[in-house]
N, C-alpha and C positions, 0 to 999 in steps of 0.2 A: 572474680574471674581467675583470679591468680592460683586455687585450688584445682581449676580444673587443668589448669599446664603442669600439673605435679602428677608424675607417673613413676612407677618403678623408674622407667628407662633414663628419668630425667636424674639420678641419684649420680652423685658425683662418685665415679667409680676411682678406687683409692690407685695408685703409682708404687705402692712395697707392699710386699708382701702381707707383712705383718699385718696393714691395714686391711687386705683384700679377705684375709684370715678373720680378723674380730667385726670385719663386715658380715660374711658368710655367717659367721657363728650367732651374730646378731638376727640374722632372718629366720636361719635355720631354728635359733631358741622361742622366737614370736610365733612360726608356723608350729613348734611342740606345743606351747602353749595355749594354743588359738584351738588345736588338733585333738588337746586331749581335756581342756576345761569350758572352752569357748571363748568368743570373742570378750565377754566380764571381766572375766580373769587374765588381759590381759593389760598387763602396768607397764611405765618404761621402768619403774625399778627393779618389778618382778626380771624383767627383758635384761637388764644390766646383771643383776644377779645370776639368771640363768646363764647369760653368754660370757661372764667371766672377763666382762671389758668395766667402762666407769660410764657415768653421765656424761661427761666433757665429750669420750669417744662416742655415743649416742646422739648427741645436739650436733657432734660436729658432719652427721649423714644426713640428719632426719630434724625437722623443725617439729613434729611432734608424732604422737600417735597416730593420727591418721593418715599422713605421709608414709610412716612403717606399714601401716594396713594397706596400701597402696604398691610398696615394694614383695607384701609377701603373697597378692593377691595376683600380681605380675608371675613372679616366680612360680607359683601354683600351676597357673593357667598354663603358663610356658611348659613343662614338664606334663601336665596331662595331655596336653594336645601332642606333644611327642610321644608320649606312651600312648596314645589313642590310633595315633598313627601306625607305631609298631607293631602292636599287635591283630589290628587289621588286615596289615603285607603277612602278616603269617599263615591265613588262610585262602583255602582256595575255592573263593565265594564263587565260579563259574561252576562249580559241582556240587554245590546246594540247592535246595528246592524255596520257592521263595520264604514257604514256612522254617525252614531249617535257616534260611537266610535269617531272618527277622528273630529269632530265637536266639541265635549265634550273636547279633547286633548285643543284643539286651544282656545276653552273657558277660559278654566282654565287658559293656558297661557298668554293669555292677561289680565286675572285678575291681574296674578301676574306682570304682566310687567306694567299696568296703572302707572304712575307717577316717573316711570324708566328712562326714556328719556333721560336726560341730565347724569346720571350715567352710564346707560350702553355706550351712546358715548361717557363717559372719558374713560368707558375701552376698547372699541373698538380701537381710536385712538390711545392712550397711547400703546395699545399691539401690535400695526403694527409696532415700533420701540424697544418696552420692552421685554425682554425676560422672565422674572417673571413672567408681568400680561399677556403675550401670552401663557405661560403655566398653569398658573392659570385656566385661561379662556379654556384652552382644558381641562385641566382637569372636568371643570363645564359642560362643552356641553357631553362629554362622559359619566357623569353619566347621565345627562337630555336624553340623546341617549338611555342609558340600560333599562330606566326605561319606557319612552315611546315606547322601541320595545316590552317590554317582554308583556305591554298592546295589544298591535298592534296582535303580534302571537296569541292572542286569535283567529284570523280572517284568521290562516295558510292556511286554507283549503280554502276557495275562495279567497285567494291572490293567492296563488300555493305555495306548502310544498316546491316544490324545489326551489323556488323564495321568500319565504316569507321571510327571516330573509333579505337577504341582501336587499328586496325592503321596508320592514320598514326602513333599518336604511338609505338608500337615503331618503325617505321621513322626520325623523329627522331632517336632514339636510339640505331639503331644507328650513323647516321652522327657521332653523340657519343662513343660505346664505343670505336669503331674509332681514330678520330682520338684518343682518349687512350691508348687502348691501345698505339700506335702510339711513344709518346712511350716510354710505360713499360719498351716493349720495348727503344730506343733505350738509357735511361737503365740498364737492367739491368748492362750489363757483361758479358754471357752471349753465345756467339756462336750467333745462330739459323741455322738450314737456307736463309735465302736472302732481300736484303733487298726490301722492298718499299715505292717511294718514295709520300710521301701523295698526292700527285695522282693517283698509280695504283691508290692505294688506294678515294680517294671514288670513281674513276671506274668503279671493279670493286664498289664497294656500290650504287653505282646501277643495276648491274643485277640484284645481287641484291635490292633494295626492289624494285625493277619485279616481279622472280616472287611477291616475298612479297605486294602490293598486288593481283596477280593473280587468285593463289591462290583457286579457287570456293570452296574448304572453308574452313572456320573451324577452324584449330589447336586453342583453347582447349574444351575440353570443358563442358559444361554442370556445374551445380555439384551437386554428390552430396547426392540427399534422402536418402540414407540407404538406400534402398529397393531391396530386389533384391542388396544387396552379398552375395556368397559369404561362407557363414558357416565360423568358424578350425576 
């Protein structure tokens, strides 16, 4: 259990300067590394080497690698969900149409996700066995969730009042499904019927949330009183 109380936030944050410096430089060298070869390639020596500190300065933040994976995976999320934020105050989603809406969503998020790739499948993988960055990572999809519905409800009234909250926050998720499933499939080693690159992919789920968000009918069925069921 002592794994799962290790999070970035619990990293003994250094008192000088210098230390807050070869801290920094230490995340920031694991997140290049992580960014541009993947999570394999990621060593504490390579890590020492790149950030220009020693092993002593290393052990004395992080008891090992996966605690680092833990600190850069915090740091990530923190920064995206702040630029997620930003760049959605910068439009003025009450003068978009819900298609122009849900396009504009998918836009933005692929901006933010360009040169992700090899990060987000450390933390996809790493979180199908980790319990930290599998809560992490809920925690990062549930705020991207809140903040792409409360946009979406703009659009209540031709989604359907009684359908619209719960049919945005499917749609959320499917644009989360996809984009992991996407990694999984990658990561399999299995050779599929034909590739499909992720830009092509958010940009082919924005049309299908556009039909689902459509949609007059309400998919889910009302909840069985019991009554009327054919008897065995």
């Amino acid at each position: 259990m002592a794994r799962v109380a290790q999070t970035a936030n619990s990293v003994r944050k250094p008192c000088q300067q210098r230390s807050r410096d070869s801290l920094e430089r230490i995340l920031k060298s694991a997140e290049t590394i992580i960014r541009s070869k993947g999570y394999e390639a990621l060593t504490i020596a390579e890590v020492v080497r790149k950030s220009h500190t020693s092993t002593g300065t290393f052990y004395a933040r992080f008891p090992d690698k996966m605690a680092l994976l833990y600190a850069v995976h915090e740091r990530v999320l923190d920064r995206e969900e702040e630029e997620l934020s930003a760049r959605l105050a910068e439009v003025a989603w009450e003068g978009l149409t819900l298609e122009e809406t849900v396009r504009k969503l998918v836009a933005i998020k692929c901006d933010l996700a360009e040169g992700t790739e090899r990060l987000y499948e450390a933390f996809v993988v790493s979180g199908a066995t980790d319990r930290v960055v599998r809560q992490r990572g809920y925690r990062s999809k549930a705020h991207e969730e809140d903040v792409e519905v409360q946009i979406l409800l703009g659009h209540a009234d031709e989604i359907g009042p009684e359908r619209a909250e719960r049919a945005c926050r499917v749609a959320s998720r499917l644009w989360q499904a996809a984009r992991e499933e996407n990694v999984q499939r990658s990561k399999s080693s299995v050779d599929g019927p034909g590739g499909v690159p992720q830009d092509a992919l958010m940009h082919e789920m924005a049309e299908v949330v556009i039909a689902y968000l459509r949609s007059p009918e309400d998919p889910v069925p009302p909840e069985s009183t019991g009554e009327g069921e054919p008897q065995a």
